[in-house]
C-alpha positions in Angstrom: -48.6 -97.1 28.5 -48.1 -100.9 28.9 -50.5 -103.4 30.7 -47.0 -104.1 32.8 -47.3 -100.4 33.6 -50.9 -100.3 34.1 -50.9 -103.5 37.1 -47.6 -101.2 38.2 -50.4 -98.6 38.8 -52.9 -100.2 40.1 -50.8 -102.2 42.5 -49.3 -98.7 43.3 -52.4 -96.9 43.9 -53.8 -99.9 45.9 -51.4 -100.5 48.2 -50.9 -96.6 49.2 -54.2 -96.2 49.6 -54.6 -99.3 52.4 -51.4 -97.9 53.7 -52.5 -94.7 54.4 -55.9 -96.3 56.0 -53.7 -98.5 58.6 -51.6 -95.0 58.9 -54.9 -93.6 60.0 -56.3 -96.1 61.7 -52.7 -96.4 64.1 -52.9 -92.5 64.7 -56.8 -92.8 65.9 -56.3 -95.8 68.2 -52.9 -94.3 69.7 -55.5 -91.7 71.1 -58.0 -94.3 72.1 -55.7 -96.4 73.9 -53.6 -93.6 75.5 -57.5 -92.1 76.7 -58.3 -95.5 78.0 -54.9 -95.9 80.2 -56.0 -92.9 81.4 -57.7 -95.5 84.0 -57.3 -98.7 85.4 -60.2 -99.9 82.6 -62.7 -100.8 85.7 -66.7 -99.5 86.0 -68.1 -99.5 89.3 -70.9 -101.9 89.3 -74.1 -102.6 91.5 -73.7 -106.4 91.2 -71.8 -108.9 89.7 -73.4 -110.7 87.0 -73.3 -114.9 87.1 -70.6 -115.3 84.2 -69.8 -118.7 82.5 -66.2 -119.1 81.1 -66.1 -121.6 78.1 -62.7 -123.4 77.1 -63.2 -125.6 73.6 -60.3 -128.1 73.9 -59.0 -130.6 71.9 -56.0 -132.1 72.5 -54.9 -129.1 74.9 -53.0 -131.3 77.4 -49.7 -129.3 76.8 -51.0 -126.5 77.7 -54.7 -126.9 79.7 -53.1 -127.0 83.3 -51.5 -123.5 83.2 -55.1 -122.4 81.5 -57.1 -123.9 84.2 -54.5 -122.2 86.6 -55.2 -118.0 85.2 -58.8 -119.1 84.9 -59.1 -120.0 88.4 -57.2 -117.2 89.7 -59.5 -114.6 88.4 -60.3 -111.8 91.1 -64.0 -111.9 89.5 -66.3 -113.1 92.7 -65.6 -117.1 93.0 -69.3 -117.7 93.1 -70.3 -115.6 90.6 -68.8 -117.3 87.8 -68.1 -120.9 86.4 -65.5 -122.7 84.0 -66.8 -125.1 81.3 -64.4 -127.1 79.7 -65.3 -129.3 76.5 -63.0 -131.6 75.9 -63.2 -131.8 72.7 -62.6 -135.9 71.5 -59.0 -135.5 72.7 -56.8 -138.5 72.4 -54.0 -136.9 75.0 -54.5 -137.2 78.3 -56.8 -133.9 78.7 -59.1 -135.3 80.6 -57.0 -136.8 83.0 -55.4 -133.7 83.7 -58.9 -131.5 84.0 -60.4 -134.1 86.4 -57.7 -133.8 88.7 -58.0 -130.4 88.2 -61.7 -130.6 89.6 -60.6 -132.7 92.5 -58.0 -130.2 93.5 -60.1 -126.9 93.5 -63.5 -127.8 95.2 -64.3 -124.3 95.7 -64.6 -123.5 91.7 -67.3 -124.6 89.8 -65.6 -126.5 87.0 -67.6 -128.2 84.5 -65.6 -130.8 82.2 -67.5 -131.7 79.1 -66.0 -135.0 77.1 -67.3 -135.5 74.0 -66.3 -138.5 71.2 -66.2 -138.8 67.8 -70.1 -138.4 67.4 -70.7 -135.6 69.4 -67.5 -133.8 69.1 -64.4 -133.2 66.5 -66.6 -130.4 64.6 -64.6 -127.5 65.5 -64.9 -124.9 67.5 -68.1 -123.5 67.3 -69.5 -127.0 67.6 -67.5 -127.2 70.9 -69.0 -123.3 72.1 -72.9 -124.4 71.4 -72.2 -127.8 73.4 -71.1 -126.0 76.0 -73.6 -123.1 76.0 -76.2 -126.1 76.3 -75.5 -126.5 79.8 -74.1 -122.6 80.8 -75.8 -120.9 83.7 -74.4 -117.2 83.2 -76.1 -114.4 81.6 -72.8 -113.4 80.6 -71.0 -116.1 78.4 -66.5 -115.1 78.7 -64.5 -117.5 75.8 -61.4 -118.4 76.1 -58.9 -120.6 73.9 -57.4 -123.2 75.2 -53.9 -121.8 75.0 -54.4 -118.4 77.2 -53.3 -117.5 80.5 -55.7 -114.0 81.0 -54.6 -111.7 83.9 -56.5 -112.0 87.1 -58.3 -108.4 86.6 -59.1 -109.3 82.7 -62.4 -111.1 83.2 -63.8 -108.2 86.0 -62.7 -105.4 83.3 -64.9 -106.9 80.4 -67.9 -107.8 82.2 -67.6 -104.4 83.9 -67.6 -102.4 80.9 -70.2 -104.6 79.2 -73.3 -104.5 81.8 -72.4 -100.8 82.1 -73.9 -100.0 78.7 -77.1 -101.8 77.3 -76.2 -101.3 73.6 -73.0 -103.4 74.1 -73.5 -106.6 72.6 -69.6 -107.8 73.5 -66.5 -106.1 75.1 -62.8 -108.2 74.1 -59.7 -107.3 75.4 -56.3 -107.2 74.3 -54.0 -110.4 73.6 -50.3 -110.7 73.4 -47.7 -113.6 72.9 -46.8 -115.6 75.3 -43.8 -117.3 73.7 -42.5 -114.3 71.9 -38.9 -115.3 72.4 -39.3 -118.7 71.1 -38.8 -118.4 67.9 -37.8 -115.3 65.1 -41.1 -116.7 63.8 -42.6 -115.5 67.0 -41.3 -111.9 67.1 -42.9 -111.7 64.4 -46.4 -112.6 65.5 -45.7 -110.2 68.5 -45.3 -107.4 66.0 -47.9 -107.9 63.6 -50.7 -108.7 66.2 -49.8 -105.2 67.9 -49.9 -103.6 64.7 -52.8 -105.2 63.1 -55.1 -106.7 65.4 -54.7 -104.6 68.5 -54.5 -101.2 67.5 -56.4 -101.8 64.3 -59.5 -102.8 66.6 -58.6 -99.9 68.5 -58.4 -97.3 65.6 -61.8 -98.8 64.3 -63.3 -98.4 67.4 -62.0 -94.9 67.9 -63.0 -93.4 64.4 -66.4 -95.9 63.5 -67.1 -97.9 67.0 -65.9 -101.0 64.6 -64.2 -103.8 66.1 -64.7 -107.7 65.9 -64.3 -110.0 68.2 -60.8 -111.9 68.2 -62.2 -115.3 69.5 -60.4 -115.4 72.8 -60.6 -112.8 76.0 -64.3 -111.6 75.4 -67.5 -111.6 76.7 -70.8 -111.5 75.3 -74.3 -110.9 76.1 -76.2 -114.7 76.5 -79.5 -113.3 75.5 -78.2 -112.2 72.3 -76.2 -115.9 71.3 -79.9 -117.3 72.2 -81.3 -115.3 69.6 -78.7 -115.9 67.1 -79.3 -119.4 67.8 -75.8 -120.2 68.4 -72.6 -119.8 66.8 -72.7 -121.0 63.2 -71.2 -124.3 63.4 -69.8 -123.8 59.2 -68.3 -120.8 60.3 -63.9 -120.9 60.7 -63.9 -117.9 61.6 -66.6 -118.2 64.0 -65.8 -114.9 65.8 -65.5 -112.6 62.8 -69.0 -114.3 62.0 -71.1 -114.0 65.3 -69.7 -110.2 65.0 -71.8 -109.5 62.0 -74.3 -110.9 63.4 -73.8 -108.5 66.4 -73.9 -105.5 64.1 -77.0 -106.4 61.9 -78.7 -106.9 65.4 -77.6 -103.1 66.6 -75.4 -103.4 68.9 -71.4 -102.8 68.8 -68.4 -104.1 70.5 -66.2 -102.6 72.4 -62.3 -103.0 73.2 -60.6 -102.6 76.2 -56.9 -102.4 76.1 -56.4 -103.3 80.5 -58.3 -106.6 79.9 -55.2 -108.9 78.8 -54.6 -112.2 77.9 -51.3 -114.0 77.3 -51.6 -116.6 74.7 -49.3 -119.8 72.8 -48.6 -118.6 69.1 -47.1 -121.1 66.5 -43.4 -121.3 66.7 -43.0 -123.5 63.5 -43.6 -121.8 59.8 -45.9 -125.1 59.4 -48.2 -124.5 61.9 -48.4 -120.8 61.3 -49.1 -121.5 57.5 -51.4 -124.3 58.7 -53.4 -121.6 61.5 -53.4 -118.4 59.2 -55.3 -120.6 55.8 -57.9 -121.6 58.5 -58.0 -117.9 59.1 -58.5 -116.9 56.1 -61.0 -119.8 54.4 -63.0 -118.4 58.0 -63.1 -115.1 57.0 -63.7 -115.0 53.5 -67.2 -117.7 54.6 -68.2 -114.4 56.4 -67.0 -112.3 53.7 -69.3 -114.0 51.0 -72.3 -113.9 53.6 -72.1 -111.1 54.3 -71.1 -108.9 51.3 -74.5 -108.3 49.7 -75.2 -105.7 53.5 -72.2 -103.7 51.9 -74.9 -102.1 50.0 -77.4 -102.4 51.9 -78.3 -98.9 54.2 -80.0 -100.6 56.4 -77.2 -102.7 57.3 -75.5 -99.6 59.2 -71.9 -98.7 59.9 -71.5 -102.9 59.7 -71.2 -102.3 55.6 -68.0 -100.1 57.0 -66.1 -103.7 57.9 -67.8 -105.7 55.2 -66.1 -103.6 52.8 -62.8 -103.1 55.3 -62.4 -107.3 54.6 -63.7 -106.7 50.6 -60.2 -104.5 50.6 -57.9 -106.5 52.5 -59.1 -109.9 50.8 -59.5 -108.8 47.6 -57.9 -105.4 46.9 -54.6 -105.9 48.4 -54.4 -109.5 47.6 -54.4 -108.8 44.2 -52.2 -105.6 44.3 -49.7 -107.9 46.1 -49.7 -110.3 43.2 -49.3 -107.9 40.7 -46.3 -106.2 42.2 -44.7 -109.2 43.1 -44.8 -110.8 39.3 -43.8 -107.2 38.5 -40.6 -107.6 40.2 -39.7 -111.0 39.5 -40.9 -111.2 36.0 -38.4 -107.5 36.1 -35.5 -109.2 37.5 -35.6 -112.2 34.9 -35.9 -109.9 32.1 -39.1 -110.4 30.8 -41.3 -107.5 32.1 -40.1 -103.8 31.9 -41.8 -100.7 33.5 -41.8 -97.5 31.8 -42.4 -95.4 34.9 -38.4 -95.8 35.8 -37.9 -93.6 39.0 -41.1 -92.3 39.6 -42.5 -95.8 40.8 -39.1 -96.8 42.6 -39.8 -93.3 44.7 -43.3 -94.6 45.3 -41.8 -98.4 46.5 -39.1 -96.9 48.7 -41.3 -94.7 50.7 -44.2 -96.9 51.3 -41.5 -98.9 52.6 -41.0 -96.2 55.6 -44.5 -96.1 55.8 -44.8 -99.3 56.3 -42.1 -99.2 59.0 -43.6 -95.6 60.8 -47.0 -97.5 61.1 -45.8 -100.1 63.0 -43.8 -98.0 65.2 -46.6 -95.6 66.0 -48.0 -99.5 67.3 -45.3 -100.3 69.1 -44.6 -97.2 71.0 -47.8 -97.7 73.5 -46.2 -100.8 74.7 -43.0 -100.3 76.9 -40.2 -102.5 76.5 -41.4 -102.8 72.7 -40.8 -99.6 71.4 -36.8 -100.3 70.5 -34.3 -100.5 67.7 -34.2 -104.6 67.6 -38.1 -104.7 67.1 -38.2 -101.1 63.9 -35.1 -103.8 62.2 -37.5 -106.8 62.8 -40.4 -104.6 61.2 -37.7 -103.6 58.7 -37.0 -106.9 57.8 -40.4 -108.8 58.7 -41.8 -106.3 55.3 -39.4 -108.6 52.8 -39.7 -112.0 54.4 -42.8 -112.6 56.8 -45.4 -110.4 55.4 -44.5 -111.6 51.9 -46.3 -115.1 53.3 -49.3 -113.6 53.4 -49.6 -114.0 49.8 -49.4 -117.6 50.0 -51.5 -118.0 52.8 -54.7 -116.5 51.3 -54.0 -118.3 48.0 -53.9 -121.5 49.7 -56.9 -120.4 51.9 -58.7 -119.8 48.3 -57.6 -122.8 47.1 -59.0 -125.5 49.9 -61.8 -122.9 49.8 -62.8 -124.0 46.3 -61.8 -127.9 47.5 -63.6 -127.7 50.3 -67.1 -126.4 48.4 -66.4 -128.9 45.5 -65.8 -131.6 47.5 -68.6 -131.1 50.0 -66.1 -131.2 53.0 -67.6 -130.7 56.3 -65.7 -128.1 59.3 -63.6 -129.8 61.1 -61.3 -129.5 64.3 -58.3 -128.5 62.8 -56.6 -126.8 65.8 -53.2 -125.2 66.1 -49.9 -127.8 67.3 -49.4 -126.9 71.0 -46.0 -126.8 72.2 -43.7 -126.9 75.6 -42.4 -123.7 76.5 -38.8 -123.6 77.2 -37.8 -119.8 76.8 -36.4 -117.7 79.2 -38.7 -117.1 82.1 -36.8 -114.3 83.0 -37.7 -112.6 80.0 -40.9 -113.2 80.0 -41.2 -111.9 83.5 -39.7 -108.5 83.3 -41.2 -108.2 79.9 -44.8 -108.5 81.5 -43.7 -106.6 84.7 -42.8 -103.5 82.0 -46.1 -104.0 80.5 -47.7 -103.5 84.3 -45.6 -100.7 85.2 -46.2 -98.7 82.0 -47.0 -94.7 82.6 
């Protein structure tokens, strides 16, 4: 047997095996989320806990107004919950916008934090503990500054979170907002059903597992007090503060009925741009953290450590490996010896890969259909191949950043105007409403 055939293998074995983990994961939170639309996702509650929203902003004018709008329209108890804004050294007109804002909704409490260059610009966790600095609530809700969350969203998490004490933090579900932009953005629809949303769910069902997403959650206050904050090095500051949640003993919950509607990249630059910051975020808390995959004490939190060791390192590499396989194939260089055998093996993790995500997509109405299984279809050659390139590149200004001694920085997402159909968008969240 060759070395060619060997990474054939390996590549093979690897990529099956997370396969049939996302299968499996798909199957468990189909039942969870199909148990929880069983109700309306609401607790009955003594009293209403004083909540304070936080929005880190910086440069959000584009897109702040029609934020500010679904925050204030929450049907949490008006005076039982406040909105604090930093502005985060903007150079738009944000700030113009919030105060007016302020001005026209005297009945909110609506708390607009500028900061400049000295105070602000650090990213977004710099922007949360600013903001936490002058919160009121026992209960801290965090929103992006892109979302427009569904009145009943906010009510739903805090609900489900003061209803059971070992709940450090309860998220909810996000879906695009601008899906018909762009082909780019059918995409993002697809793959943040299939792997954000009803991975959380499946790791919730099968390990109580899920991390928070960074928008449409709440979390205990006590708790960010004793963690001191969020970690202002951290990217990926809500993958971090998750960890943190887990070493501390308590676990998060989702909750599919709390939904927000958020602004993804429409451009391939900006998504390239958005998914390396993921990724330099989450493999900071991977290196933190990896040394509790072998710790006991550490609990079922060693369970994700070594869910990211796979997905970052595992199937990175398995991905690599195949795909010089193929091309080094096609130009002649590289031949494998297992003929057939390993073509069988590529063609049906190809259905595989197209039965997971349709398991995904069939607990959403009016996304369950034949345009979004080719998209899937076709999303497996072109789309997911980028995720290659994105954790390279992530590795890469990784390494820069560490050499170079560079410090986090606010480098947010490109906003845009929304110009697509509003019809669309309209019946398609009507369908979503109506469902069962």
């Amino acid at each position: 047997m060759s070395i060619v055939d060997v990474l054939a293998l390996y590549s093979i074995f690897v990529i099956w095996g997370l396969m049939f983990l996302n299968i499996l994961l798909s199957i468990g939170g189909f039942i969870y989320i199909m148990r929880m639309y069983r109700t309306d996702g609401h607790k009955p509650v003594k009293e209403y806990p004083m909540v304070t929203v936080m929005v880190p902003a910086h440069n959000e004018g584009i897109v702040i107004k029609k934020t500010m709008k679904a925050l204030l329209q929450f049907d949490y108890p008006a005076d039982r919950y406040e909105v604090i804004v930093v502005n985060d050294n903007s150079t738009d007109d944000s700030a113009q916008i919030l105060k007016k804002i302020q001005e026209n909704n005297p009945d909110y409490k609506v708390i607009v934090i500028n900061t400049d260059h000295k105070t602000g610009g650090k990213g977004k966790s710099n922007a949360l503990n600013i903001a936490l600095s002058v919160a009121s609530g026992t209960v801290i809700a965090v929103y992006d500054a892109d979302n427009t969350p569904e009145p009943q969203a906010l009510k739903i998490l805090v609900e489900n979170l003061i209803g059971d004490e070992k709940l450090g933090a309860v998220i909810g579900k996000f879906r695009t907002r601008n899906k018909y932009a762009s082909l780019l953005t059918r995409f993002v629809n697809i793959e943040t059903l299939a792997y954000q949303c009803m991975n959380q769910a499946g790791r919730f069902f099968f390990f109580r597992l899920c991390t928070i997403p960074g928008t449409n959650y709440v979390i205990r206050r006590e708790l960010i007090d004793r963690m001191g904050g969020w970690d202002v090095n951290a990217l990926a500051e809500d993958t971090e503060i998750s960890f943190r949640l887990y070493r501390m003993g308590y676990y998060i919950q989702f909750i599919p009925q709390a939904v927000t509607w958020e602004q993804e990249p429409q451009v391939l630059k900006q998504w390239f741009k958005q998914r390396t910051r993921w990724v330099k975020g989450n493999l900071y808390v991977l290196r933190s953290n990896f040394k509790y995959a072998f710790d006991k004490k550490a609990g079922r939190m060693r369970l994700d450590v070594i869910y990211y060791a796979m997905v970052y390192l595992l199937m990175f590499s398995s991905l690599i490996c195949s795909d010089l396989i193929f091309f080094m194939g096609i130009l002649g260089f590289w031949h494998v010896t297992l003929g057939g055998f390993s073509s069988l093996l590529w063609e049906m993790a190809i259905l595989l890969f197209v039965l997971n995500v349709a398991i995904t997509l069939s607990v959403e109405r009016n996304e369950f259909n034949f345009s979004n299984l080719l998209l899937t279809f076709f999303m497996l050659f072109t789309y997911a191949k980028l995720w290659v390139l994105v954790v390279l590149n992530g590795v890469i200004k990784g390494v820069e950043d560490t050499i170079y001694g560079r410090k986090v920085i606010w480098d947010k997402t490109e906003r845009f105007e929304e110009t697509q159909s509003r019809t669309k968008e309209r019946s398609y969240r009507r369908g979503r409403r109506n469902r069962g």
